[in-house]
C-alpha positions in Angstrom: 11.6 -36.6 -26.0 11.5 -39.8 -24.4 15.5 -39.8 -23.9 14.9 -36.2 -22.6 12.6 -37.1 -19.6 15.5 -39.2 -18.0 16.7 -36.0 -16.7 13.6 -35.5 -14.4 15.5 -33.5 -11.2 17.9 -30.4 -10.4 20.2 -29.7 -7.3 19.2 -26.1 -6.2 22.4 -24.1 -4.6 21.2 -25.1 -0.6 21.0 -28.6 -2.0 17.7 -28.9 -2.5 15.8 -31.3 -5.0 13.4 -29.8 -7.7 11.6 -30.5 -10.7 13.9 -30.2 -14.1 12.0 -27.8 -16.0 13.5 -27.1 -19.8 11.7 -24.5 -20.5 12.9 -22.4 -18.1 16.4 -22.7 -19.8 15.2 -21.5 -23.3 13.7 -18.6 -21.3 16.6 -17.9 -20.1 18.6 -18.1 -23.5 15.5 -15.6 -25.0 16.1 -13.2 -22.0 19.5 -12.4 -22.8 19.0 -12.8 -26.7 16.6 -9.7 -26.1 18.7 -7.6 -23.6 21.5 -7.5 -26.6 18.3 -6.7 -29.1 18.4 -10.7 -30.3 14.9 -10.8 -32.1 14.9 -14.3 -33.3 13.0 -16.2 -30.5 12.7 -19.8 -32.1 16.5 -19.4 -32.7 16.9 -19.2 -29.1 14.9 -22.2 -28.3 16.5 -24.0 -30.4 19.5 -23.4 -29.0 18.3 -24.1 -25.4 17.3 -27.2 -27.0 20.1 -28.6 -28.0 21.4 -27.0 -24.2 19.2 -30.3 -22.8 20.1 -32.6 -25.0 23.6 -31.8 -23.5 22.6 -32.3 -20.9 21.1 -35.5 -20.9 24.6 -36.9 -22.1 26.7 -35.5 -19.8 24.7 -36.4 -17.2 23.0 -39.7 -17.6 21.1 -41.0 -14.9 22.4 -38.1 -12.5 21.1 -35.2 -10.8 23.0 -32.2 -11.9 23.3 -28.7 -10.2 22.3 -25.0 -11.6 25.5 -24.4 -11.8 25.9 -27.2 -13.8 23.1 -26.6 -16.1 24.4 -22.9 -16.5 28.2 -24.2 -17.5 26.4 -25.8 -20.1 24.4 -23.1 -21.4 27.6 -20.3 -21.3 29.7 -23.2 -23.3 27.0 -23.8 -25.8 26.3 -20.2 -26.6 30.1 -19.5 -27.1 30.4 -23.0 -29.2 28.0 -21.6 -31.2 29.1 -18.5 -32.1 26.4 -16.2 -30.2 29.4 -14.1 -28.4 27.0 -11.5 -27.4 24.2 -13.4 -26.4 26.9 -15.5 -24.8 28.6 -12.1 -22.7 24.6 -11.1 -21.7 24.1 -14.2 -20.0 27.1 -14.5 -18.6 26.6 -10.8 -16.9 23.2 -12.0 -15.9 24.3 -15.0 -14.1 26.8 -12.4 -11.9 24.3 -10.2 -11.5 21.8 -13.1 -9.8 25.0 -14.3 -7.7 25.9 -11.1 -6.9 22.2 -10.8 -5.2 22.6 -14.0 -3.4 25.4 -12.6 -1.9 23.6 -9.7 -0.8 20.6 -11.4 0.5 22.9 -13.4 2.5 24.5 -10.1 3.7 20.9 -8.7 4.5 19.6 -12.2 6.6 22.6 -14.4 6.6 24.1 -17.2 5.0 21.6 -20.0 6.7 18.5 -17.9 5.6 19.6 -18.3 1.4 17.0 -20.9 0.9 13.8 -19.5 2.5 13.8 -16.3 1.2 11.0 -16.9 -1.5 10.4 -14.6 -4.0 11.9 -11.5 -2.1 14.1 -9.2 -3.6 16.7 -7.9 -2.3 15.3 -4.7 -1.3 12.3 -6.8 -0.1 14.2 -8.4 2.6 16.1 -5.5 3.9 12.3 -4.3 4.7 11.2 -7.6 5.7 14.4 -7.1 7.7 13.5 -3.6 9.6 10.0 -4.0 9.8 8.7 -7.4 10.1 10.9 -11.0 10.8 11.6 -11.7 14.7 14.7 -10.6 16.3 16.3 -11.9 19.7 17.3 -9.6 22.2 20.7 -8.7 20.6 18.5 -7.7 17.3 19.4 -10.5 15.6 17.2 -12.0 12.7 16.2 -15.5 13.7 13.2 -15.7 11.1 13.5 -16.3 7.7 10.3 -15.0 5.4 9.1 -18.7 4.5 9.0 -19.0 8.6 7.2 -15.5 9.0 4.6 -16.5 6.4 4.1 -19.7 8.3 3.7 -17.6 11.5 1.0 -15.2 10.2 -1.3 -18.1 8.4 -1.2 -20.3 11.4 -2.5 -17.6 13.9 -4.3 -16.4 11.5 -5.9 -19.7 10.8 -6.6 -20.6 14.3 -9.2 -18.3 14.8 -11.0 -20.9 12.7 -11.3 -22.9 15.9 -13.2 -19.9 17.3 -16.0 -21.2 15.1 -16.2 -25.0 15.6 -13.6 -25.8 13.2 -11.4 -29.2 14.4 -8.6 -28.9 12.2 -6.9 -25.5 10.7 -4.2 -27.1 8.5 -6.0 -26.4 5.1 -7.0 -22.8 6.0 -4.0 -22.4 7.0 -2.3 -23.8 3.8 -4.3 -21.3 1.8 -3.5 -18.4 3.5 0.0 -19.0 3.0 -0.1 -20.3 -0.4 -1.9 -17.1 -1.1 0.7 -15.0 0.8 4.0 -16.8 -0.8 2.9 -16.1 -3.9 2.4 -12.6 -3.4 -1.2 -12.2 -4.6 -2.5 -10.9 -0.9 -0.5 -9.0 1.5 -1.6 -7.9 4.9 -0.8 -4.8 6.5 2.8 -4.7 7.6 1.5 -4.4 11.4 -0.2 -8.3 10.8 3.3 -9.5 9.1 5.3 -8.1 12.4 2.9 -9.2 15.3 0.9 -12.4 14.5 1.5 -15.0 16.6 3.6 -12.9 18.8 3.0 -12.2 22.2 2.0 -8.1 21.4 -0.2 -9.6 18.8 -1.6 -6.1 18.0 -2.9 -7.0 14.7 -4.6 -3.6 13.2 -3.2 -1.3 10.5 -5.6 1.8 12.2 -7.2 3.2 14.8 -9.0 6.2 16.2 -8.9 7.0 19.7 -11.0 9.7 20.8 -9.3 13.0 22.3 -12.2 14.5 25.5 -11.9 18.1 26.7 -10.2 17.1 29.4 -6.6 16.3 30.8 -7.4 13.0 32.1 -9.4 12.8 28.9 -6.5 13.9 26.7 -3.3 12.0 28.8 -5.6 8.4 28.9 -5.5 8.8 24.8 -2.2 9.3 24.8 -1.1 6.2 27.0 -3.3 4.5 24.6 -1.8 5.7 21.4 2.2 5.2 23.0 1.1 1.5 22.8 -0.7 1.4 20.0 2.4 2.9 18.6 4.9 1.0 20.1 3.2 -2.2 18.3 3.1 -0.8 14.6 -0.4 0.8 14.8 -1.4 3.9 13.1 -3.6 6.3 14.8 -6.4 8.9 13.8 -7.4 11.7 16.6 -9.8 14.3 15.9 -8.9 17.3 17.8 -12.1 19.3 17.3 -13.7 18.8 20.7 -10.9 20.8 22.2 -11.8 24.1 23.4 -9.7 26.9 21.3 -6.4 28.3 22.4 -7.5 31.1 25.2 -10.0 29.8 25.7 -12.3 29.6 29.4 -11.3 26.4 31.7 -13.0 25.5 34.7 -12.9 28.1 37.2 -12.3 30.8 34.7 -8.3 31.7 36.2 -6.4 30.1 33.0 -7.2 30.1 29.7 -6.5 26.9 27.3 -3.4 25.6 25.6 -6.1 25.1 22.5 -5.7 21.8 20.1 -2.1 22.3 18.7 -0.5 22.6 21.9 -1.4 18.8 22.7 -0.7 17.7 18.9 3.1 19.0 19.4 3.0 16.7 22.8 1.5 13.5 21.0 3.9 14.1 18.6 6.9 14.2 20.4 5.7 10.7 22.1 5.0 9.0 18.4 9.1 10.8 18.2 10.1 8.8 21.6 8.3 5.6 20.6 9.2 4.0 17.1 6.9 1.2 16.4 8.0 -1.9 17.8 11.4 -0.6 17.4 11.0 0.0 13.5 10.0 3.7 12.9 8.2 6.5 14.3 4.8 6.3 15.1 2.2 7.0 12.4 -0.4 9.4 13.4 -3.4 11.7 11.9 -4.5 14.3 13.0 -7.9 16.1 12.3 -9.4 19.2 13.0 -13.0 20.1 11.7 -13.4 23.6 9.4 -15.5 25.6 12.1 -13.1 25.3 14.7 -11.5 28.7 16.2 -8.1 27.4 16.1 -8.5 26.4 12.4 -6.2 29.5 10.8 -3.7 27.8 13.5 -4.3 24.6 12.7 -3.9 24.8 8.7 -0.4 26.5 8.7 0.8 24.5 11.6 3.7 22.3 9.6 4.5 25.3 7.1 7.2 25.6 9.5 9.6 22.7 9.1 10.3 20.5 11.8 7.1 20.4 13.4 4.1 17.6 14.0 6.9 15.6 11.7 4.7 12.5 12.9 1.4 13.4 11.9 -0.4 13.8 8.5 -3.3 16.3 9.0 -6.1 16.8 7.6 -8.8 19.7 7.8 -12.8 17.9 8.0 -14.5 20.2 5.8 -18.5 20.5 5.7 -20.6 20.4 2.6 -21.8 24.4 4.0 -18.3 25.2 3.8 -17.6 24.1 0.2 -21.0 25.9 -0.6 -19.7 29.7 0.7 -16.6 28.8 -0.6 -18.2 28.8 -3.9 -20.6 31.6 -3.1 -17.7 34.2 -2.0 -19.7 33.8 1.3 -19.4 34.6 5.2 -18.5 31.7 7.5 -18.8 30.6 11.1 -16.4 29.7 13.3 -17.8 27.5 16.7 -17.3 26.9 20.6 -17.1 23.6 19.8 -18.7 22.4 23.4 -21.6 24.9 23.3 -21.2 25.4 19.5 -22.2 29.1 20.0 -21.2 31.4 16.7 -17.9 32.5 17.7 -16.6 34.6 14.6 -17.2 35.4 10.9 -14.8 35.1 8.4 -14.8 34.9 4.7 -14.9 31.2 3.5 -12.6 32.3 0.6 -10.0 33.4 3.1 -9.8 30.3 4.9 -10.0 28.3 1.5 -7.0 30.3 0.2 -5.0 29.2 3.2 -5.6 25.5 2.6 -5.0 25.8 -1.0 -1.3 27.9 -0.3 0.0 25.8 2.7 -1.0 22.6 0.3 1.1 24.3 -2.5 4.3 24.6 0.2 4.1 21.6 2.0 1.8 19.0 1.2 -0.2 19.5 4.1 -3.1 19.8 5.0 -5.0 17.2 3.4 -8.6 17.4 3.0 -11.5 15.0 4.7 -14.9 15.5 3.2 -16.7 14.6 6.4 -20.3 14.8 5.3 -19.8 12.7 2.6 -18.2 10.4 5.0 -20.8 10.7 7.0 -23.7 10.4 4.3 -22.0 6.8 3.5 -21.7 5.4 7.1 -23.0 2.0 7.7 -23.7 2.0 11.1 -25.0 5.8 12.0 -27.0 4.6 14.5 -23.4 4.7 16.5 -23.1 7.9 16.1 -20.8 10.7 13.7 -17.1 9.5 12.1 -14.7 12.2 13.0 -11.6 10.9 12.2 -9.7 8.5 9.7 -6.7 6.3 9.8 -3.6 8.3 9.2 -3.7 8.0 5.7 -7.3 8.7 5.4 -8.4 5.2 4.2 -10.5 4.0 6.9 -12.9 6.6 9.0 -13.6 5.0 12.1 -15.4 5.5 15.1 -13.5 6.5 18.5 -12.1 3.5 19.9 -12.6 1.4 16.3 -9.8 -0.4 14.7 -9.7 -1.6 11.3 -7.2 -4.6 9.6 -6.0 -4.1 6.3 -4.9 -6.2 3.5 -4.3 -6.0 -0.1 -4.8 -8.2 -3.5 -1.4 -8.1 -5.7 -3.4 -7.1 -9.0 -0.3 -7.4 -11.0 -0.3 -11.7 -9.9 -3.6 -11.5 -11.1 -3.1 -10.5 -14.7 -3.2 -13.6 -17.2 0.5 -14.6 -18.0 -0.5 -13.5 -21.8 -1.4 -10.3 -20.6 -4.3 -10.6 -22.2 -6.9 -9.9 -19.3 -7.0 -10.2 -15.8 -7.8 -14.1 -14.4 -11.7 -12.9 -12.9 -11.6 -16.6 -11.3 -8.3 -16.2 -9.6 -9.4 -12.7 -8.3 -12.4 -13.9 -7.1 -10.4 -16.7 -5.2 -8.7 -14.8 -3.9 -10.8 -12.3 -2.2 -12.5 -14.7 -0.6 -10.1 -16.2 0.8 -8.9 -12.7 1.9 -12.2 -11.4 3.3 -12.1 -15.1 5.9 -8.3 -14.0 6.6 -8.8 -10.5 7.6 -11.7 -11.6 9.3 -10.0 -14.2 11.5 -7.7 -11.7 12.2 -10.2 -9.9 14.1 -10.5 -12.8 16.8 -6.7 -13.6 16.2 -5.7 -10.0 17.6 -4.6 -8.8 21.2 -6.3 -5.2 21.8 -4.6 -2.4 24.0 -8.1 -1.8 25.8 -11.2 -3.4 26.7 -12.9 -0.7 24.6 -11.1 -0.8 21.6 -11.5 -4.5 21.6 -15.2 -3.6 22.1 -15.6 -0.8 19.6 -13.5 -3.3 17.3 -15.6 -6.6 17.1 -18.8 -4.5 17.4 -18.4 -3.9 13.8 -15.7 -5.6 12.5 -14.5 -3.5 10.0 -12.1 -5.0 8.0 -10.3 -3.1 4.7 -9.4 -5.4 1.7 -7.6 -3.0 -1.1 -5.5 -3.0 -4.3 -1.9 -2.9 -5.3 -0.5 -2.8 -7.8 -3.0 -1.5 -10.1 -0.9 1.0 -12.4 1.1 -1.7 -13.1 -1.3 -3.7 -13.7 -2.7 -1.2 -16.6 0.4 -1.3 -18.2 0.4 -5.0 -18.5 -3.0 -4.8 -20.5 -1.6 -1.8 -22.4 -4.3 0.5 -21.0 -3.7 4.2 -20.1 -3.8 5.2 -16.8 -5.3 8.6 -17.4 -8.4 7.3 -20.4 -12.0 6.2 -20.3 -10.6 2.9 -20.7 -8.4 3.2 -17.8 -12.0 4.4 -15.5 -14.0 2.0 -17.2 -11.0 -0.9 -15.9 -10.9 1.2 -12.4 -15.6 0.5 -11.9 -15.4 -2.7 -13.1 -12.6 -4.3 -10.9 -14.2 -2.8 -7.7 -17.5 -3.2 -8.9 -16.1 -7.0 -9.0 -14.1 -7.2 -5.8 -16.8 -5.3 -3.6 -19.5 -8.1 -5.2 -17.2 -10.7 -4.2 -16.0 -9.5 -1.4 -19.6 -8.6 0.3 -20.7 -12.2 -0.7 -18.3 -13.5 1.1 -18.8 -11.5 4.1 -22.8 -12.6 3.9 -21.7 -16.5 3.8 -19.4 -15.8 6.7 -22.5 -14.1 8.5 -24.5 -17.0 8.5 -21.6 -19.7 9.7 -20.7 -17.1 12.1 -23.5 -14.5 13.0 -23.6 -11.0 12.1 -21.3 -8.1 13.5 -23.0 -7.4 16.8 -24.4 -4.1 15.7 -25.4 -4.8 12.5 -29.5 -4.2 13.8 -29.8 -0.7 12.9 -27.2 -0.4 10.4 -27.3 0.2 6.5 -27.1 -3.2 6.0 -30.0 -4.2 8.4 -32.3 -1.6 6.3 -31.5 -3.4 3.3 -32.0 -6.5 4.6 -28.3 -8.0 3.9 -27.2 -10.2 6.8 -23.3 -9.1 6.6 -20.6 -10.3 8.9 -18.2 -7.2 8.7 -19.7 -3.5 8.8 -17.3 -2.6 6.4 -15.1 -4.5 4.0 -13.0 -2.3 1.7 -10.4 0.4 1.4 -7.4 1.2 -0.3 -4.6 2.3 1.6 -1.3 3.6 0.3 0.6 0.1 0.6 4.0 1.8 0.9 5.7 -1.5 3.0 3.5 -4.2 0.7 4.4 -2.9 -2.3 7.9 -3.0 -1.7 7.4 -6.6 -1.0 5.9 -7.5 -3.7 7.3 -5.2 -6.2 4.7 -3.4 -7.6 3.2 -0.1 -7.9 1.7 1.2 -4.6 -2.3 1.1 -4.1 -4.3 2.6 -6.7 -1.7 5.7 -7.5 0.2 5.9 -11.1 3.7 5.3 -10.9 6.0 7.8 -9.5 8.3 7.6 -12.3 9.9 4.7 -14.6 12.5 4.9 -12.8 13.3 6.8 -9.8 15.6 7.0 -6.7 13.6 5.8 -3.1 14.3 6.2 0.6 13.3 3.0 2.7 13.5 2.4 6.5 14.0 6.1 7.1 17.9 6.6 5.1 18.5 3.2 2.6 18.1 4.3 -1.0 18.2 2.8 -4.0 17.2 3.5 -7.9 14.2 1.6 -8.7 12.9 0.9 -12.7 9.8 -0.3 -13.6 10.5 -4.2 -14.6 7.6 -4.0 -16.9 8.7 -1.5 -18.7 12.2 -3.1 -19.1 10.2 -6.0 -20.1 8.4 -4.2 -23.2 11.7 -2.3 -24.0 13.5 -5.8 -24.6 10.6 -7.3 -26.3 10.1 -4.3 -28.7 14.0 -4.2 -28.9 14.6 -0.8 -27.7 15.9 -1.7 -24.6 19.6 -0.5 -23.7 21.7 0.6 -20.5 22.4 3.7 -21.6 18.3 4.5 -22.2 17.9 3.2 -18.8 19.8 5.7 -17.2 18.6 8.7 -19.2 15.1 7.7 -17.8 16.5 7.6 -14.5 17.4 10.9 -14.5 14.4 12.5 -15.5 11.3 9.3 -14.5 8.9 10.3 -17.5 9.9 9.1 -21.1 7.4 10.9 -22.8 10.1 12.9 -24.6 12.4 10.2 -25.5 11.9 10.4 -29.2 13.3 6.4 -29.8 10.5 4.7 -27.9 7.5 4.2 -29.5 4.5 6.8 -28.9 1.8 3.4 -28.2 4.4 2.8 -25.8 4.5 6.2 -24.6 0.8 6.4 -24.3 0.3 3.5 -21.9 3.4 4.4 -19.6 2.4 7.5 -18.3 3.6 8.7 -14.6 2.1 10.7 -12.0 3.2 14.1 -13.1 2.0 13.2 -17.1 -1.1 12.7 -15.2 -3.6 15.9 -14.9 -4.7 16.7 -11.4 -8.1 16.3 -12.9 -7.6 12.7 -14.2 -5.7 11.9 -10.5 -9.5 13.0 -9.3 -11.4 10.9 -12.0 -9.8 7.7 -11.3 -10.4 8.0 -7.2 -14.0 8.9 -7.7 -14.6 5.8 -10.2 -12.8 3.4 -7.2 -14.4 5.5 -4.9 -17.9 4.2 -5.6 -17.1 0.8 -4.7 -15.2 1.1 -1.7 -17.7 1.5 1.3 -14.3 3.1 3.2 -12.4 5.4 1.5 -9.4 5.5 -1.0 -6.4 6.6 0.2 -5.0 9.0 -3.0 -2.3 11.4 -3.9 -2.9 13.9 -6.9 1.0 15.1 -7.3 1.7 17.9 -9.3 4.7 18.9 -11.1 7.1 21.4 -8.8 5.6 24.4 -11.1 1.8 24.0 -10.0 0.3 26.8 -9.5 -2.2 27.7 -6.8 -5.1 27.7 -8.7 -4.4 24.6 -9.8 -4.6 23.2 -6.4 -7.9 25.4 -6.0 -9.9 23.4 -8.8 -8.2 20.2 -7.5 -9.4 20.6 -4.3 -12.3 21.7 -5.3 -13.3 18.8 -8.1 -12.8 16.0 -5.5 -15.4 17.3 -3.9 -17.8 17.7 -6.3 -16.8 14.1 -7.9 -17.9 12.3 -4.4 -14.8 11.7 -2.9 -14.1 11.1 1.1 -10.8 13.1 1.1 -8.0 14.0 -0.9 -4.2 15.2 -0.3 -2.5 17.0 -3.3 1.7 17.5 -3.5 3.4 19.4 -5.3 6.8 17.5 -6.3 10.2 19.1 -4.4 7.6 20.7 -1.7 8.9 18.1 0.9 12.1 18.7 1.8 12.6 14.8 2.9 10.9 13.1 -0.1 10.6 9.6 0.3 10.8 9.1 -3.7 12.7 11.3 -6.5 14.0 11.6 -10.0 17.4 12.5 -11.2 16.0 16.1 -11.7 13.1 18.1 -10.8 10.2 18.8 -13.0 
């Protein structure tokens, strides 16, 4: 071993010196053992042992290169005998060249060595969505220099606060960002440090019965929009469609007029010339427009940049139930306007769910009933995936923890010390981000910092189940859902209190939920899972707290790029458990589920469930178990196979609100007709 020691560096491809590390040679040996169903592990460290005694001869004294150390490996396998082994290594080591190649494609040949731990589907979103371009839209940022960018600004709101020196903040928030176990919102990745500097995931502006009211929002939101921001609107104050305006000559365009104009601005301006503009919008049940309203995108082609939801009251639920009579409101004087039967309306939510996947549905006296800070007034909107209700004018910053980097590398449980690390350091980052931000206006700055709402989420967490062999859709798989955001809301709100008394409490924290309870806190809110679409990408892992789509699947990115994505986990198992082959693979893809593939195991069936294995009812149990630790809201999906039927989507909707939850959207797969993730065939 002594001899062995010598050999103590490696000459990485950009020329580069790092650490030899044997180890990672007999891995590499065992890796393509498995893929050719080699079951003999000590074999294959044996042989990657003799691989660095080799080594150690041929190069005495010397530093070789990896593609010295990988000559050595192919002629060692082939000298001794393992042809196969041999052939699967070989293929490997293309494969990886042939991704270099196409990173350098995607960022260029000088950008090779900074790319991280990126994929290369990572960087052609890092690419679209988040690393600086000059003016000719060239990339002139690498992902080790964006990372560097965001935990320096990030960090220097530390300075805010008395601090004389930011460098080891600074350090952690990148350490904790390269190694993928927290990821901000993609807005915070594209704009920190950057002279728009708009650093919030969400917003809700308010929308006055007015047009100076209603054309100052929308000069607002075109910004907002233009910087990456997602934006919530509650149309409800809007007076219905004919009805009286001032002076009583003209009657009123009515709430869905000026949606189809807000939404052909978010069409005009893509976010900071990446995409379309992300917007919700929100209409509340007792509104005279509300037939309108619910069937509005059952034609296709329209509102195609807004998610809407309908804010339904607990009163409505209740004649729902009943088979009762319902009012609809003037919604300035509130005067009774019209009956209808609850059922009726009900039944129109339920069918235009079934065709399109809209609308989605915001409990807003639950909401309501779990708002820190009433004394502000009512919520009446959300982000625009629901995960964050806000006040008008509030904005929110996101972030996530990676909970797959947090699983032990035995698999055996999750590191509880690392996770708690980890969200503190987290809760300080997206709270620094509050003083790090630019605002568009005075009063969304105000509104902002008066609370300082920030949302610390999950991804990753299907994945995560499947590494500790628990099923998504079992008691265990709730009991695992309480206890992690039991543990991250603890952790979380303990850090927010220690942060309170170094910095003060949020300004309007006197009169607020926490105030009553006598808990000095320095964010009003501090959780909420969002979908995590762009993050997860990055990271490679299942998005937010949903199951996985499929095993493997085909995805649309950055509006048309598409590729087939598999679960590495799952390939991971298969080769361990030897029942891994190419051909499997691509009888998964075509279908996603591999509950009826009779030659993998049933325990392995069992823990790699997908979203349409899953019942709509167990999509509902696992959001109300996160849902009680999450002081925001969870952003959640319940998807349903392509032949749900309505009443299906009745008791869905229906369950989530008896089970607590803030809102729910349900889809029915195929109903899209642009479907940002598929399978082979439809189910």
């Amino acid at each position: 071993m002594a001899k062995i020691s010598k050999l103590s560096r490696v000459k990485k491809r950009g020329g580069e010196l790092v650490p030899f590390r044997p180890r990672k040679i007999k891995e590499a040996i065992w890796n393509a053992a498995q893929s050719v169903a080699g079951k003999d592990k000590d074999l294959a460290y044996s042989i990657g042992q003799e691989v660095v005694k080799s080594l150690q001869s041929k190069y005495p004294g010397a530093v070789p290169s990896v593609e010295d150390i990988q000559d050595v490996v192919e002629k060692s396998l082939v000298e001794g005998g393992h042809y196969r082994t041999a052939k699967a290594y070989i293929l490997f080591r293309h494969e990886r060249e042939k991704e270099r190649t196409e990173q350098e494609f995607v960022l260029g040949e000088s950008f090779k060595e900074s790319n991280l731990n990126f994929s290369t589907y990572a960087l052609e979103v890092l690419k679209g969505r988040c690393l600086l371009k000059d003016h000719s839209g060239n990339v002139i940022e690498t992902p080790q220099r964006l990372l560097k960018r965001v935990s320096k600004a990030v960090a220097g709101a530390e300075r805010d606060y008395g601090s004389k020196s930011t460098r080891k903040t600074e350090a952690e928030f990148y350490d904790m960002m390269k190694n993928l176990q927290f990821l901000p919102g993609s807005p915070l990745l594209s704009n920190a440090g950057t002279p728009m500097n708009q650093l919030s995931s969400c917003l809700v502006l308010p929308i006055e019965d007015s047009i100076s009211g209603i054309f100052g929002t929308l000069q607002i939101a075109a910004l907002v929009n233009k910087n990456g921001g997602g934006t919530g609107f509650s149309f409800t104050r809007l007076r219905g469609r004919r009805g009286v305006v001032a002076g009583g000559a003209d009657t009123a365009a009515g709430p869905l007029a000026f949606m189809d104009i807000f939404d052909s601005s978010a069409n005009a301006i893509k976010q900071g010339g990446r995409r379309k503009g992300a917007n919700m919008g929100i209409l509340r049940i007792d509104h005279p427009d509300i037939f309108d309203f619910i069937s509005s995108k059952n034609r296709p082609g329209r509102l195609t940049n807004f998610n809407i939801s309908v804010a339904i009251t607990d009163a409505f639920m209740k004649a729902v139930l009943k088979d009762g009579k319902f009012n609809l409101l003037d919604p300035n004087t509130k005067k009774k306007l019209r009956e209808v039967r609850a059922k009726d309306l009900f039944d129109l939510i339920v069918h235009s769910a079934w065709l399109t996947g809209d609308p989605g549905i915001v409990f807003i006296d639950q909401i309501n009933n779990k708002h820190t800070c009433k004394h502000l007034g009512e919520l009446e909107a959300t982000s625009p995936c629901g995960e964050v209700p806000l006040l008008p004018n509030e904005s929110c910053n996101l972030g996530s923890i990676n909970l797959v980097s947090m699983v032990k590398p035995d698999w055996s449980d999750l590191d509880w010390s690392l996770l708690r690390q980890t969200v503190q350091k987290a809760v300080r980052f997206l709270d620094n981000s509050l003083d790090a931000a630019s605002y568009a206006s005075h009063d969304i700055e105000f509104a902002t910092k008066s609370t300082r709402k920030i949302g610390l989420g999950i991804f990753g967490f299907a994945d995560m189940l499947y590494m500790l062999g628990i099923k998504y859709d079992s008691k265990k798989g709730l009991a695992m859902a309480e206890k992690l955001m039991k543990y991250i809301k603890d952790t979380a709100y303990n850090t927010s209190e220690i942060l309170a008394k170094d910095r003060g409490t949020f300004p309007a924290w006197e009169g607020s939920i926490h105030h009553k309870n006598k808990r000095r806190m320095r964010n009003a809110t501090c959780l909420a899972i969002a979908p995590t679409g762009t993050i997860s990408i990055l990271a490679d892992v299942s998005s937010g707290c949903e199951p996985n789509f499929a095993i493997s699947y085909v995805m649309t990115v950055l509006d048309n790029s598409r590729f087939v994505y598999t679960n590495p986990i799952f390939e991971k198992i298969a080769m361990d458990q030897g029942f891994y082959s190419p051909s499997l693979m691509a009888d998964i893809a075509k279908i996603g589920s591999i509950q009826n593939f009779k030659n993998i195991p049933k325990k392995i069936k069992d823990v790699f469930v997908t979203s349409l294995d899953i019942s709509p009812e167990w999509h509902i149990k696992v959001q109300a178990a996160l849902q009680k630790y999450v002081d925001n809201s969870v952003s959640k999906t319940a998807n349903l196979r392509n032949t749900a039927t309505l009443k299906q989507i009745n008791d869905t909707l229906i369950l989530a609100w008896k089970s607590g939850c803030k809102g729910i959207t349900v889809y029915r797969e195929g109903s899209h007709p642009h479907q940002v993730i598929s399978t082979g065939e439809r189910r």
